[in-house]
N, C-alpha and C positions, 0 to 999 in steps of 0.2 A: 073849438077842439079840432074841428079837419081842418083850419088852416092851422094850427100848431105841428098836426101830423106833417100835414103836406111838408112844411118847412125843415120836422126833419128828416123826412125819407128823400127829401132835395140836397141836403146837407150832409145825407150820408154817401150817395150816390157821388157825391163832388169828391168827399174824401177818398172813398175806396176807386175813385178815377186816380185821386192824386198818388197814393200808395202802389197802385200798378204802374203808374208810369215810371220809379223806379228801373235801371235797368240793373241787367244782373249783377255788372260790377259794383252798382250801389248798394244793392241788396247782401252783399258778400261783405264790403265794409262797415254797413252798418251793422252787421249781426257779430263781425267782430270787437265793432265796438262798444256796443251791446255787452259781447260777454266782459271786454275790460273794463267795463262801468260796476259790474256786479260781481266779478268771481273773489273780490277781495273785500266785498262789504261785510260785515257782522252777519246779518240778518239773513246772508245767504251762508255763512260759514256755520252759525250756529245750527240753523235746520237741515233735519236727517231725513222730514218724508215731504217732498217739493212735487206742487203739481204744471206740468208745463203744456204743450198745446205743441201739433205738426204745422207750421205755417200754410198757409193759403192765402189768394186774394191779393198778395203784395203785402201779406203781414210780416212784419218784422221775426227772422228765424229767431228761434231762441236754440235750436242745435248744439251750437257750440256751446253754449250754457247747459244742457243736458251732457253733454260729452264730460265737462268739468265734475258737474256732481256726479256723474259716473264714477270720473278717475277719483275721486272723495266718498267713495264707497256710500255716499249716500241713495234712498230710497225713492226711484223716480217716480211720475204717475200719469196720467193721459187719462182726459177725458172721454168718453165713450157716450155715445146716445143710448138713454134709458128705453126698453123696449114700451109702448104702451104712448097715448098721443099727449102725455103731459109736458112734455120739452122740459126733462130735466136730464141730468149728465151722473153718470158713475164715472169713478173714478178707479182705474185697471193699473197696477203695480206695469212698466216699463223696462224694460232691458236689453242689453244690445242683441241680444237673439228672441223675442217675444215677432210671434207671428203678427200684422198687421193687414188689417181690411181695409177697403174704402167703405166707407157709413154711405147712405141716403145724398149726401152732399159731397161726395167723392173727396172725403177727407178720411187718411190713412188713420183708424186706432185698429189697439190691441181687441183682438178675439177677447168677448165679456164671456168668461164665467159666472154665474154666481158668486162662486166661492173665490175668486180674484177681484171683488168691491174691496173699496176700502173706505170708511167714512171720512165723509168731507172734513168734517167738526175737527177730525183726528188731524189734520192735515198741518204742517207747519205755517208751509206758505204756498199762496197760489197763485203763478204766474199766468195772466188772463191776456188773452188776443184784445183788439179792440179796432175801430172804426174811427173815432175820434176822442179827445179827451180833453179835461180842462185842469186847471193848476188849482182846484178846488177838490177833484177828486173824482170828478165827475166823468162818467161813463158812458159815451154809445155803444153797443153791440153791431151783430148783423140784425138784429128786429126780433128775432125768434126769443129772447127771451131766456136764453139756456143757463144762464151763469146766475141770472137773478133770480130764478125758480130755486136754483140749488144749494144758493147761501143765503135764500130768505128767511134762514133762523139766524142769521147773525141781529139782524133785525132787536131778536130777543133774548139778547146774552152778554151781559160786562164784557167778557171771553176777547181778547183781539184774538183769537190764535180763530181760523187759520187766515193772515195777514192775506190779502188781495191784493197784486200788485200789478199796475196794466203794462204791457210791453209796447210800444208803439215806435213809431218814425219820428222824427220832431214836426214833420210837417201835418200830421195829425192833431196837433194841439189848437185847440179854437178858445176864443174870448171866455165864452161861459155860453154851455152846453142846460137845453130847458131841461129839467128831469122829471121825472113822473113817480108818484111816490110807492113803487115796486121796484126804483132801482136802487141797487146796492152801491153805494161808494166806494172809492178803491181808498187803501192805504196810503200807494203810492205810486206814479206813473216813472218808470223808467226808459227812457230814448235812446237814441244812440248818440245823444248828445250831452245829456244831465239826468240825475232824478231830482224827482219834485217827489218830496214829504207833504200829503194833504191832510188837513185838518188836524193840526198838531195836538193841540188841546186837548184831544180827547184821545189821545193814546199816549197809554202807560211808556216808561224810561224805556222797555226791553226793546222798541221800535224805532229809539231815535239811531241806536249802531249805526240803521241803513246808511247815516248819512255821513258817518266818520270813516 
């Protein structure tokens, strides 16, 4: 079990070296190509309440992909650190004038109200940061756990909605990532290169749009 850890806290450290090294002009193309992989798919045109994330780390921007659901009148979201030491994430309605903090980890969200949650479940689709990924569906985070505490009821629901879909670099993607059985699967990994549909089989027709 510690050398399984070891291996991936070595393997995560490689990739979030690889994703920094990016330089800005990379990071700039790939997020535009990024949003033209996605602003024309089904799955993003059909959904009205989309949850997305402020980059860090060398993660791939999704901005310009907020910027579009904007101009689409659709209902943006940003996750926010839940107060209390559970590492789990609320979810704060987004807008081009919504105040912004830095969290604990000097990442920019929305001032949490109470009354500005919105439930996960409720959620169309959820576009997730990520550290590495695999063409199975498979997920690293940063360790902490945040994403899989907060849709560890999909775990227990037929429900695809809300669709999990990881954003990454293509240089992020590895052979097959070991999983631990608290992690969530994604949907689907979108790059700035291709998306990958994982685990087809088990998602209903309204999921395959993503790929038309």
């Amino acid at each position: 079990m510690e050398n399984r850890q070891s291996g991936r806290n070595t393997l995560r450290k490689t990739l979030r070296a690889r994703r920094r090294s990016l330089s800005p002009l990379q990071q700039s193309k790939a997020a535009n190509r990024l949003l033209q992989q996605l602003k024309r798919q089904p799955l993003f045109l059909r959904s009205q309440r989309i949850a997305f994330y402020l980059p860090s780390d060398g993660e791939i921007d999704p901005r310009p992909l907020i910027q579009e659901a904007w101009r689409r009148g659709k209902q943006c979201y940003l996750p926010v650190l839940a107060p209390g030491k559970e590492n789990r994430l609320w979810f704060v309605r987004h807008t081009p004038t919504t105040p912004l903090i830095k969290n604990r980890f000097g990442i920019p969200e929305p001032r949490a109200l109470f009354r500005q949650r919105f439930v996960a479940r409720q959620l169309d689709v959820v576009f997730l940061p990520l550290v590495g990924f695999d063409r199975q569906g498979g997920r690293m985070g940063m360790g902490g756990g945040f994403y899989d505490r907060s849709f560890a009821f999909k775990r227990n629901t037929s429900s695809h909605k809300p669709y999990l879909v990881g954003l990454a670099h293509q240089c992020q993607q590895v052979e097959q990532l070991q999983l631990a059985h608290w992690d969530i699967p994604l949907c689907a990994v979108a790059t700035d290169q291709e998306i990958i549909v994982a685990n087809q089989s088990r998602l209903g027709r309204d999921f395959y749009g993503l790929i038309g």
